[in-house]
N, C-alpha and C positions, 0 to 999 in steps of 0.2 A: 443953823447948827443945832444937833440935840447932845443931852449934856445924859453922857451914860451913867450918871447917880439914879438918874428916876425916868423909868422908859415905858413904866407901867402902861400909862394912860396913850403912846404908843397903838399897843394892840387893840385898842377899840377902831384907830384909823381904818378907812376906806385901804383897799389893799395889801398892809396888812394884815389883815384880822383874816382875810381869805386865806393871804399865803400860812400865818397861825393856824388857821384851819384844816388846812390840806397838812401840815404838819400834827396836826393831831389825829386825824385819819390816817397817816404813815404810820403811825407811831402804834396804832389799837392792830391796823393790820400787821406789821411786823410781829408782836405780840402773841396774836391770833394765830400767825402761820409758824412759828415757832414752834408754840406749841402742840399745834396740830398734829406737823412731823415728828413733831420729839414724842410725841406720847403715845398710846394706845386708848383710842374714844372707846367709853362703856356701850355706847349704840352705837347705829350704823348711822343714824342719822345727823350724828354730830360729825361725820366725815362730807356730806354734804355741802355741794359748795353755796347751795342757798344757805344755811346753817352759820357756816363760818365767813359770808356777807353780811347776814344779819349782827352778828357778834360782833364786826369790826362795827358797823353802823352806831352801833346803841354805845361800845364802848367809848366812839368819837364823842357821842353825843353826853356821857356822862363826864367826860373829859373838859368837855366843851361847857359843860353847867358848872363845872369846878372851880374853872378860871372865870368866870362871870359873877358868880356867889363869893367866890374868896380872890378878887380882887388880882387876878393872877399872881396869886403865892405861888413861890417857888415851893416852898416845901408843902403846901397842901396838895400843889401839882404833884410832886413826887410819891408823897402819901397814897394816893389812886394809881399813880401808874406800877407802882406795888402791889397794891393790898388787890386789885379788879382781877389785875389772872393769875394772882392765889387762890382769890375765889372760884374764879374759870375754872381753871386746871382740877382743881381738889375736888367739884362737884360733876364736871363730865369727861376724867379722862381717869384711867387705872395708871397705877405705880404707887413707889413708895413718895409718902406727904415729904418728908424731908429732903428727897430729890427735887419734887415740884417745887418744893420754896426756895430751892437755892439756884433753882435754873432760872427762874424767872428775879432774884438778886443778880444771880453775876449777869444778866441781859440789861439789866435797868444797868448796873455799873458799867457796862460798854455802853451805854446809850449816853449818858449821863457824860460821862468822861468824855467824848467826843463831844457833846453840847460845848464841854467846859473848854475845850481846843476851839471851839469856832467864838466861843465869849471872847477868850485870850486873843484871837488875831483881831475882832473888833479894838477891843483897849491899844494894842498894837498899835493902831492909826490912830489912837485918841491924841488929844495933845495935851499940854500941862495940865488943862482945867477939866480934863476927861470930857472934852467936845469933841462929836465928829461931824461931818456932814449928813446931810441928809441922804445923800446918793450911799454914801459909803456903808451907811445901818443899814439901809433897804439890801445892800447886796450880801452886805455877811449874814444881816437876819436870813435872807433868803437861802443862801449856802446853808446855813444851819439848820434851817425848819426842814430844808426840802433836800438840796444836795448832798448832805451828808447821812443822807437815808439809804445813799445806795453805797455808803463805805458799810453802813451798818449791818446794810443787807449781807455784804460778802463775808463780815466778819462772823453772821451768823451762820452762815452756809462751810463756811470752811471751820471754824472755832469749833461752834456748838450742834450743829448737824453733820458733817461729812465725817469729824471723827470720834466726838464724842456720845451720837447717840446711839451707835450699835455696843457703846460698854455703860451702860446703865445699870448693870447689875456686877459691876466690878469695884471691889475696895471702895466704899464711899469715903474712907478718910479722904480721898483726891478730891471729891463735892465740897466736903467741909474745907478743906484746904481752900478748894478754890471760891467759896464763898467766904471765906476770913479775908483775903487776899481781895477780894471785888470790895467789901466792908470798907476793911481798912483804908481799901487806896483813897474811897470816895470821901470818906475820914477828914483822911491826910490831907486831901485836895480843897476842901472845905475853911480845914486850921490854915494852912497855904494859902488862901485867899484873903483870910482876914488877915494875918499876919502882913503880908507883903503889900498894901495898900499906900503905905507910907514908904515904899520901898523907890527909888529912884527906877526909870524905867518900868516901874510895875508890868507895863504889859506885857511885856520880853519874858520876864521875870515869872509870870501865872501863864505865858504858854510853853515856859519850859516844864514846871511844877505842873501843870496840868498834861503835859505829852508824857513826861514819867509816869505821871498814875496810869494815863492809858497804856504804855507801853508794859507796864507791871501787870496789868491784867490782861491783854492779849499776850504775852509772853507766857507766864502761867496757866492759862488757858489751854497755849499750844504745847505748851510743855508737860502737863498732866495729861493731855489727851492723847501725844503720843506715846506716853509712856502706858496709859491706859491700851492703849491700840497695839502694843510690842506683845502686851502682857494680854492681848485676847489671841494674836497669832500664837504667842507661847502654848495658849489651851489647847489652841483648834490642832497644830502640830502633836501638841502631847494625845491625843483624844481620835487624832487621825492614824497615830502609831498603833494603839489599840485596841482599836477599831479594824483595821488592818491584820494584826495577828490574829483577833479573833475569827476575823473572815477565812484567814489562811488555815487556821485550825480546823474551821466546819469543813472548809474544801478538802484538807487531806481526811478527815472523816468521812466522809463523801466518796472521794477515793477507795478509800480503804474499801468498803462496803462494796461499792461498784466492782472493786477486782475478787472479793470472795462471791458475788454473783457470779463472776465469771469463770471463778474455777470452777462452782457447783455446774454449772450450764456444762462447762468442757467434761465435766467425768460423770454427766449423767447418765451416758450409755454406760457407762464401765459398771458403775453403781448399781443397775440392773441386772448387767449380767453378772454379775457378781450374787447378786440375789435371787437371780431364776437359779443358778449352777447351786448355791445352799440348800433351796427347796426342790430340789430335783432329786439330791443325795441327803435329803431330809436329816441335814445337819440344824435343828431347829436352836439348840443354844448357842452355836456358833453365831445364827444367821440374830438371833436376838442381840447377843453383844455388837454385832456389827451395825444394827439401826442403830442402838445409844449410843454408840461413837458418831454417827451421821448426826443424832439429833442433836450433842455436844457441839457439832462443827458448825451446824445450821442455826444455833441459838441467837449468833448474831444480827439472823437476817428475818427472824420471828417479829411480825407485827408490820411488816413492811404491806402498806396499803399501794395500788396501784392508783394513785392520783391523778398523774399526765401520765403522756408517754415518756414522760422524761424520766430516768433512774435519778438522775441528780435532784430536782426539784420533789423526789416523792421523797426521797431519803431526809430531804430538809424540812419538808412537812411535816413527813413523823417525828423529827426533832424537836419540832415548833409544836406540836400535838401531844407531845410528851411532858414539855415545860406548861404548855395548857392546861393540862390534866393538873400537873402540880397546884398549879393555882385556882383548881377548882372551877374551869373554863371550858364551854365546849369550845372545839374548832372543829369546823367543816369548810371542806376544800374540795370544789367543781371544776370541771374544766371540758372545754370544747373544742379545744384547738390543736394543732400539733407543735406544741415547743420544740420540738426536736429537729423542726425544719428552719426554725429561725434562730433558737439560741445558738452561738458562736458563729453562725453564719450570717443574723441581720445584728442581733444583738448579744455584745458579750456577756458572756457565762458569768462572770464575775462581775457585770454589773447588776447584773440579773437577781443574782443571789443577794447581790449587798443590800438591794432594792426590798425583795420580799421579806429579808431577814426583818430588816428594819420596820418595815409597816405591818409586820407579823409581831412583832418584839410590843410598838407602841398599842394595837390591837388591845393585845394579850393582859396588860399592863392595863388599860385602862377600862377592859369586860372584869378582870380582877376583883374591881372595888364595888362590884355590884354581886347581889345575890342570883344563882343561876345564870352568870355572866355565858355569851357566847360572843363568838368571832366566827362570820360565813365569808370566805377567801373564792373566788371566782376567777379563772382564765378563758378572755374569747378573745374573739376578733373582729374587730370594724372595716373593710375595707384595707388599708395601707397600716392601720393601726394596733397593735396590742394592746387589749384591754387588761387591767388588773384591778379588780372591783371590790372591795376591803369595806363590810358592814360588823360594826360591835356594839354589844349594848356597853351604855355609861348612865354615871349617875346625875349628870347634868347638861343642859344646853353646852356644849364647848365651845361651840361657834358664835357665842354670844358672852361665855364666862371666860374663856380661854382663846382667842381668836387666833393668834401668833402660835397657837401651841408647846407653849413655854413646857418645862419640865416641872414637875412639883417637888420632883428626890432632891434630897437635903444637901448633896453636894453637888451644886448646879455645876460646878469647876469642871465636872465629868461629866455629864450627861446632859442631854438636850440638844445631840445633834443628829439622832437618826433623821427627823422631823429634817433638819436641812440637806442631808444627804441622798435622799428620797427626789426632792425637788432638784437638788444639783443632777442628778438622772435623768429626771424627766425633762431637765433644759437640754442635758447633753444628747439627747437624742429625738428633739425639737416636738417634744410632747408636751401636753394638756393635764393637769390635775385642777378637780372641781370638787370641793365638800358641800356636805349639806347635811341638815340631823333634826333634832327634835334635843327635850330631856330627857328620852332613855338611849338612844342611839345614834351612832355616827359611822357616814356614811364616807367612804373615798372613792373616786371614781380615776383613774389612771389611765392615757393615752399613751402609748410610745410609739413612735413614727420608725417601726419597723424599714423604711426607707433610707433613712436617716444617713447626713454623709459625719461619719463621726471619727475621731482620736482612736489610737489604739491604747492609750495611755487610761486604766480603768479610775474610776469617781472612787475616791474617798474622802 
């Protein structure tokens, strides 16, 4: 019989100490992959799966010195499995420090709490004198070290990955909340324990008081994150609306334009002979007032470069060439291809547009903030594919400062979705986007699989 007051000297046994062991290797990898996913790594090499094998190794192994040196403390255990990927996280992965520290709290409190659920079914079996069998320790320890690594797993996958790390940048009071909430429960669970020691049935007793802690923090958990998750649809819908009008606006500009070409085309005989018949009858005042009214009518269409073949695409060029000019930006736009034989025929016109607006828009925006900023826009063709080729200077590496392409404007609630609407395109029409750069310039390289079997339903 072993008598669960004193179980320390336990974990030095033969077989245990392994199965302890592989429990503490679960425990650095969960940790490690956690984090990985949840964060955004400063290099590229800290995404590496050598990188984050090595990490789990060393953190096993300082795990493993902890409980050897301090005699396997429980709270010195805890101390480490804390404070190691505070350290982690804050030294190779970008975010804000007070998200890091509470991601990795409310994980130790699910980890923790669950420990405390597999102690409680031990005592459970215990009998008056807090004896169990030998069989019976080996199997719950074992559940505990190792089996309940894969409840862990799920609770991190669905909890703290599937919903809550696409809202990382929304209201942190819901972090703080749910790090008070992880705090307290473990608290609670702690006073719980001492308290009810003298309690008749104690062990019934600390696995109900221990399954309430956990259920308080997996509940809050799900319940901030999908209220986080309501409240990122709410943006994306609000952002998608206006997003939306504005497109619809360029288009009927676009329009507009398009049909005063066409009345000019339609009355361009008229317009001649109207002008041979004045200088014939050498009416010259007359025929004077009648170009200033042409050139009043024509004012609208002043400046218009011939880009593609496309009228729609050259009209939105000079749009985007215009807002260029504002912010002190060259643009320059090539092209070698015939849009006019694929747009609304392989690809729609409105995807088209929302696509170039957008990667013309983030461009513009980010050649801006540098002196003599330009943007060089490119249309060709690969085989089966539409290329659209998007070079701008910047004032830094992005792809190494910025990798995710976050937004820097101060109300992120609105902006920062050209960047996924871009790519939403380039999936819907089973395309390739590839960056690359340096620190003055950045590079986009755009496939779209003019083939493509797609919705008629346009990307916004």
């Amino acid at each position: 019989m072993i008598s669960l007051l004193d179980v320390h000297y336990l974990y030095a046994e033969p077989g245990i100490r392994e199965i302890h062991l592989i429990g503490q290797f679960l425990d650095a990898f969960l940790y490690v992959y956690l984090i990985g996913n949840f964060f955004e790594a400063r290099k590229s090499i800290y995404k590496t799966r050598n990188w984050k094998t090595g990490l789990v190794i060393v953190f096993t192994a300082i795990l493993a010195l902890t409980d050897k040196f301090f005699s396997n403390n429980f709270y010195t255990y805890c101390i480490a499995m804390v404070l190691i990927p505070i350290i982690y996280v804050s030294l190779f992965y970008r975010g804000e420090q007070s998200i890091k520290i509470l991601v990795c709290i409310i994980f130790f409190a699910l980890m923790n709490m669950l420990d405390a659920v597999a102690i409680s079914l031990m005592d459970c079996m215990a009998n008056e004198a807090y004896m169990v069998t030998e069989t019976t320790w080996n199997m719950i320890f074992f559940t505990r070290r190792i089996l309940f690594k894969g409840i862990l797993y799920l609770l991190l996958r669905v909890l703290m990955l599937d919903i809550m790390q696409k809202c990382t940048h929304i209201r942190k009071i819901y972090w703080y909340y749910l790090g008070f909430v992880s705090v307290f429960a473990y608290v609670l669970g702690i006073v719980w324990d001492n308290i009810q020691r003298n309690i008749p049935k104690y062990g019934y007793v600390k696995l109900l008081s221990s399954g309430s802690c956990l259920f308080m923090i997996v509940s809050s958990c799900w319940m901030a994150g999908n209220i986080m998750k309501l409240d990122e649809l709410q943006k994306q819908e609000l952002v998608r609306k206006m997003t939306g009008k504005a497109k619809v606006q360029d288009l009927e500009e676009i329009e507009k334009v398009q049909e005063e070409f066409h009345k000019f085309r339609h009355d361009y005989k008229a317009h001649l002979f109207a002008i041979d018949m004045m200088v014939e009858e050498k009416e010259y005042e007359k025929l004077h007032q009648y170009l200033s009214c042409m050139h009043e009518n024509l004012d609208s269409l002043d400046g218009t470069v011939m880009y593609t073949d496309s009228n729609v695409i050259n009209i939105l060029m000079e749009q985007k060439k215009q807002k260029a000019k504002s912010k002190c930006v060259d643009l320059f736009v090539s092209s070698n291809v015939k849009l006019e034989e694929i747009l609304d025929v392989r690809i729609k016109l409105y995807d088209f547009v929302s696509l170039i607006s957008n990667l013309c828009d983030n461009a513009i925006d980010a050649a801006a903030k540098v002196e003599n900023g330009f943007v060089r826009l490119n249309f060709s063709q690969k085989k089966s594919y539409l290329q659209i080729e998007s070079l701008n200077s910047t004032y830094e590496n992005v792809l190494v400062e910025n990798p995710a392409f976050e937004t820097d404007k101060s109300e992120k609630r609105l902006h920062g979705y050209g960047t996924k609407i871009i790519w939403k395109i380039v999936e819907k029409y089973d395309g390739i986007h590839n960056e690359s750069g340096d620190e003055n310039s950045l590079k986009m390289q755009i496939l779209l699989n003019i083939n493509a079997d797609i919705s008629e339903n346009p990307v916004s």
